[in-house]
N, C-alpha and C positions, 0 to 999 in steps of 0.2 A: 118223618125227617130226623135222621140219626144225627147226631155233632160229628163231625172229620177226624178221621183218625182214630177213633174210639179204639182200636186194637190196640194201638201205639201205645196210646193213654192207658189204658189198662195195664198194658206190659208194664210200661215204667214205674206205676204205681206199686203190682208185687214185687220189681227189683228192690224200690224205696223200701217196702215193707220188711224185703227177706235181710236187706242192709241193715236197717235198721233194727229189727230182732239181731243180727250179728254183733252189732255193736253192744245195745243193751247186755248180751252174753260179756263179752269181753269185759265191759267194763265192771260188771256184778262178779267177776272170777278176779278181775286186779284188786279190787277193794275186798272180795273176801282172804285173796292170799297176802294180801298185806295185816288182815283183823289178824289172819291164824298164826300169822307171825310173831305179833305183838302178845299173844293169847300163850302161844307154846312159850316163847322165854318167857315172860311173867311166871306160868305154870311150874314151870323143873325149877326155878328160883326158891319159889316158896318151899316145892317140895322138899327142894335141897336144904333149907333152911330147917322145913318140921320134923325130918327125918335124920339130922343129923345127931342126934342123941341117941339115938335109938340104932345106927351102924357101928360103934363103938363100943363096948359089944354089942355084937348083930342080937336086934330083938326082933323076930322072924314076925313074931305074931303083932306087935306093934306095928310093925311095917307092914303086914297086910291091911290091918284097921285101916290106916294111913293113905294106903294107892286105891283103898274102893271107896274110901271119902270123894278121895279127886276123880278117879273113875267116874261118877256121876253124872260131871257134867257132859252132856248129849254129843257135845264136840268130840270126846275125849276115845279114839278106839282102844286104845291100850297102852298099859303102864307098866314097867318094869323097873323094879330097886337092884340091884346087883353091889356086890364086896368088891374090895381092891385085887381081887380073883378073877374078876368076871364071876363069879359064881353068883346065881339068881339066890335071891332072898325072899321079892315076894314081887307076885304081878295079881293085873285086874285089869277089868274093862270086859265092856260089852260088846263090843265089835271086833274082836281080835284080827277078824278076815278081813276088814275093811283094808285098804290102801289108802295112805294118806302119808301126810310129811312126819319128820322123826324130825324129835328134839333130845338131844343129849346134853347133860354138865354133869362135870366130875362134884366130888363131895369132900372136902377138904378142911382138917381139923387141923390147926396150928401149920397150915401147909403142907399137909402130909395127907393123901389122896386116901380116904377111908371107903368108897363106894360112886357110883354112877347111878344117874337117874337118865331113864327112857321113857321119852311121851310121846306116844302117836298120836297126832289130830288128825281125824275124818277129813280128808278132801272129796270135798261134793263134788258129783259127777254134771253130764250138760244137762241130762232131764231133770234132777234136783231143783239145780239154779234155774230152767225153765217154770218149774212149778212154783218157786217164790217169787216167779215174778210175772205170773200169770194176769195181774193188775195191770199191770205197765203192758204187755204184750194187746189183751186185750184193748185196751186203750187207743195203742198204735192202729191196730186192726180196723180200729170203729174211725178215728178218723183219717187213713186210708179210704175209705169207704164214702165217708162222708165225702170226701176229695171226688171219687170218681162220681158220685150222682150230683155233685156242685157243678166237673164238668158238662156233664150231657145236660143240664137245664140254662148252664151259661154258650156254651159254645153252639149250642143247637140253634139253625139258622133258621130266621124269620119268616114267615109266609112269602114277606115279598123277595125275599133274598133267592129263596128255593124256585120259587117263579120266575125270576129273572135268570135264574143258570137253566133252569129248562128253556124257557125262550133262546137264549143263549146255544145250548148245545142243538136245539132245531135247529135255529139260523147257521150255525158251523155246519150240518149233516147235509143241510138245503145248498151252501154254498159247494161243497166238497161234490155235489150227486150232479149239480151246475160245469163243475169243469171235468167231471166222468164224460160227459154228457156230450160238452165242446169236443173232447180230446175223440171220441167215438166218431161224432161229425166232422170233426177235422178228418180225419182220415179217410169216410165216405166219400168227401167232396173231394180229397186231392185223388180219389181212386177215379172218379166219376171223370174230374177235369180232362186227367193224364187220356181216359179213354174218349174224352169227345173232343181233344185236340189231336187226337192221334187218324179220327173221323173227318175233321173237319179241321185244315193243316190253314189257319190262320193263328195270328198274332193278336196275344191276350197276354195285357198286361198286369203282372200279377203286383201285391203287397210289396213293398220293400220290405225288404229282411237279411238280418245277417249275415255277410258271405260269411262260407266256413272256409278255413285253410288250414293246413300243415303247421306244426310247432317250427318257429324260427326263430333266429335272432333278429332282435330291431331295440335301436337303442334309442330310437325316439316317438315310442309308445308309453302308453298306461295300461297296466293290462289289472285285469280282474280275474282271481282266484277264489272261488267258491268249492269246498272240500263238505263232507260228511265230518261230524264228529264221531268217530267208533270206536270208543275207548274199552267196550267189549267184544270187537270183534265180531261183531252181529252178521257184518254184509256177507261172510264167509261162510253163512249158516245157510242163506236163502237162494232155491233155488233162480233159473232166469225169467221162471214164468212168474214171477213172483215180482223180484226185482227190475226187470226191463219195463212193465209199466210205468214203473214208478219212476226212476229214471225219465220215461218220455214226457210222463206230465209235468216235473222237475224242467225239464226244457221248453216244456210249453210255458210256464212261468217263465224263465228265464226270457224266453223271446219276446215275451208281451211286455214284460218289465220292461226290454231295450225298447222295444218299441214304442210309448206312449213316455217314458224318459227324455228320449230322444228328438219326440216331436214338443214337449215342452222348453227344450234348450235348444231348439227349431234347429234340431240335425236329424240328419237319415240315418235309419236303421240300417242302409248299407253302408256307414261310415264305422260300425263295429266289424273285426274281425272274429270268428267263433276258431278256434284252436284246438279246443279239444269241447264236443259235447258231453253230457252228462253220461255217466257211470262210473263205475267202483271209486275212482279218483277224484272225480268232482268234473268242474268244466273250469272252462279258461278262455277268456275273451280280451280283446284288445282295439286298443283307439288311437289313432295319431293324436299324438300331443298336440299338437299345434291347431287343431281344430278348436275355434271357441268354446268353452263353457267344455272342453274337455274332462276335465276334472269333475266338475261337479256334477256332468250327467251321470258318469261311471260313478261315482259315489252316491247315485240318487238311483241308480239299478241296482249297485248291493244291497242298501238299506230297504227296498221292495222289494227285492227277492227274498231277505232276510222277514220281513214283515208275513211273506204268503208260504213260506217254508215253517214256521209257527202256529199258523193255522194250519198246515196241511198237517203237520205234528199232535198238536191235539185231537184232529180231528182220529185220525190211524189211531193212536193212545188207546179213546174211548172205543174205537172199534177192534182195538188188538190186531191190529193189523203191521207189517212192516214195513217203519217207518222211520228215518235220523234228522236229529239236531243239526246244521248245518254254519260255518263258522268260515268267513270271507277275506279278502284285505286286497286294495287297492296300491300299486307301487309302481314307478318308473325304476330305469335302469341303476344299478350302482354298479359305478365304477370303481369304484376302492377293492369291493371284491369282485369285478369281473363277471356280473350277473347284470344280465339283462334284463328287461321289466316281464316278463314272461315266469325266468325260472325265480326271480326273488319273490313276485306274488305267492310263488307254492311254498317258496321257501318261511316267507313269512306267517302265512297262517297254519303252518305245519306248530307255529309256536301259542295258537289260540286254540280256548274250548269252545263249547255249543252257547250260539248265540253273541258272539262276540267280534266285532271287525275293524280292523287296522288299519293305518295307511302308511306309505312310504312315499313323501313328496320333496320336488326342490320348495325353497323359500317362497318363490314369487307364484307357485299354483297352492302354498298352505295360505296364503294373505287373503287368495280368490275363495276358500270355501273356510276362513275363520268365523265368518256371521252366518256362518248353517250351521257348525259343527262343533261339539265343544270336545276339546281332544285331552286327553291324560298321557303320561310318558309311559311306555310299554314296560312292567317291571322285569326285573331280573335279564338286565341286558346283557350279550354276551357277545357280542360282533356291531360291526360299523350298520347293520342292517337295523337287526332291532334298537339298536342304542340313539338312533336318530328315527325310530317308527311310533309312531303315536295309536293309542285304543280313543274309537268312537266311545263318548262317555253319553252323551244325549243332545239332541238338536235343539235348532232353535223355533218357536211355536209356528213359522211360514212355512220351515223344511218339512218338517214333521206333518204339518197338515198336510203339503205337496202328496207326499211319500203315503199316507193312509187313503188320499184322495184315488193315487194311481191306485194303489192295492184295492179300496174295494171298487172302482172300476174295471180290475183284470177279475175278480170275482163273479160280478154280475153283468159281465159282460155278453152280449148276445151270441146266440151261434148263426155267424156268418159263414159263408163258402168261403172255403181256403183255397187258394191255387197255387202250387207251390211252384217255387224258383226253377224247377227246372223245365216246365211250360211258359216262362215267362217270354217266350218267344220261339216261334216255331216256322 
């Protein structure tokens, strides 16, 4: 059982390290070129001062004794006496090759410029200053180190923990292999139906379900917009044998949402209208306003479909399979801009990421769903749409229970015969 993320953690541990060696650098190069500064004028000072008896007349040999004195010390790469000529008098130093900073001052007896003095100091280079500071570097190194084995023995999960996410990912693979399963059967039995009503030309009554219809205007709807989030462009990459599954089972969710929503706010599944089903765009559905508990069923299907598109997400994830985040919003007509509750729903979750869903209501249908819902103001408004649209923040412990209750019922749900709507009478 590894700790999470261990790559991560490593990584950012040798950024910290190589940072941190970079800084050490830095700061051991500002405090040395601040010493050699303090170090060089100190130096041609004195020089200037021991050699100025000895420029007046030039005593060559004096002044050699003189710059291999100071020559000595290990800083120093090279030294030069020069006459009010420029003309050299006397040099020294054991580094002459070296590169490093020049310090210059004139020589001045009674004001009158007798000779110059030139001191090169050694500037250390980066592997120098690495090596004097080989203490410090190692140091950082060891507790870096210490850091990454403190993580993998703190962050490393529990038996029982590691237990529980396996149980966990079983029961998600059991639930996901559960609606492969329905969605397979669904379609045998409506093959089967079609051909034994077509045998046997009686009247069988099927499921209510969602009629589907054409995009329209209607200004006295709720409609519901459910989109993908594809902020890479993924859907553009997958073929349709790929895609249109995924898609179908997507609507298969969607219709069982409506369906068991709808019978808990004692409405029919043929009082939603389907507008657009699922693919590349999302789907779009809608409801007469004026039907009871309109609002709050429609808001109790996005919230489960949003619940069973999370699990269907994890579950693809661990399997590497193609699969998106999906991000919804609930809205009537606005009039101010001329948008109907159709095109504003798209319009407004066009403005949400993955996992996140809005709503657009008058006054007296946000009063009917304030003790399910607790709503935040949508940021960065920019139009009468979203400046009066609210984000689902979290429910209240009845809706919430409702909403996981329908979800893992459309899960575990059994495979019955489907008969689809268009045998529903013959």
């Amino acid at each position: 059982m590894n700790a999470p993320r261990q790559g991560l953690f490593a990584s950012l541990l040798i950024v910290s390290f190589a940072f941190h060696t970079f800084l050490l650098v830095v700061a051991t190069t500002h405090q040395l070129n601040e010493n050699r500064a303090s170090q060089g004028q100190l130096m041609t000072s004195q020089l200037v001062t021991d050699s100025l008896a000895e420029l007046e007349p030039a005593n060559t040999v004096s002044l050699a004794l003189l710059a291999n004195r100071y020559a000595t010390n290990p800083s120093v790469a090279s030294i030069r006496i020069l006459d009010a000529q420029k003309q050299v008098l006397a040099t020294s130093g054991m580094a002459k090759t070296r590169q490093g900073e020049v310090f210059v001052r004139d020589a001045l007896q009674n004001e009158k410029k007798v000779g110059t003095i030139e001191i090169t100091l050694i500037k250390p280079s980066i592997g120098e200053i690495l090596r004097t500071q080989w203490l410090a570097i190692l140091v950082s190194l060891l507790i870096h180190a210490f850091l990454w084995l403190a993580y993998r023995a703190i962050a490393r999960p529990t038996r029982s923990e590691y237990l529980a996410r396996i149980n966990n990912e079983a029961r998600l693979k059991h639930e996901i292999q559960q609606l492969t399963e329905a969605l397979e059967a669904e379609k045998a039995n409506r093959s089967i139906a079609i051909a034994q009503a077509q045998q046997n030309p009686i009247k069988v009554k099927a499921e209510p379900k969602p009629t589907i219809a054409p995009l329209e205007n209607n200004q006295d709807v709720l409609a519901l917009n459910i989109q993908y989030y594809d902020p890479k462009q993924l859907m553009n990459t997958v073929n349709q044998s790929v895609s249109v599954p995924y898609f179908k089972l997507c609507q298969i969710f969607l219709n069982k949402s409506i369906e068991l929503s709808a019978q808990h706010f004692k409405l029919s599944a043929k009082d939603f209208t389907i507008h657009q089903e699922f693919g590349q765009n999302g789907a779009l559905i809608s409801i007469d306003a004026e039907k009871p508990d309109a609002a709050q069923c429609i808001l109790m299907i996005g919230s489960v479909f949003q619940l069973l598109s999370e699990v269907l997400y994890k579950r693809y994830r661990e399997d590497k399979r193609f699969v998106l985040q999906t991000r919804c919003a609930v809205t009537n007509a606005v009039e101010a801009m001329q948008l109907d509750a159709l095109q504003a729903a798209e319009r407004l979750t066009n403005h949400l990421i993955a996992k996140e869903m809005a709503l657009y209501l008058s006054n007296d249908q946000l009063k009917h769903i304030d003790d399910c819902y607790q709503l935040v103001a949508l940021p960065n408004p920019s139009n009468v749409l979203t400046r009066h649209s609210f984000m689902i923040n979290g429910m209240s412990n009845d809706c919430a229970e409702l909403a996981q209750n329908i979800r893992t019922e459309i899960l575990k749900a059994k495979k019955n015969p489907v008969i689809s709507d268009s045998v529903s009478e013959i």
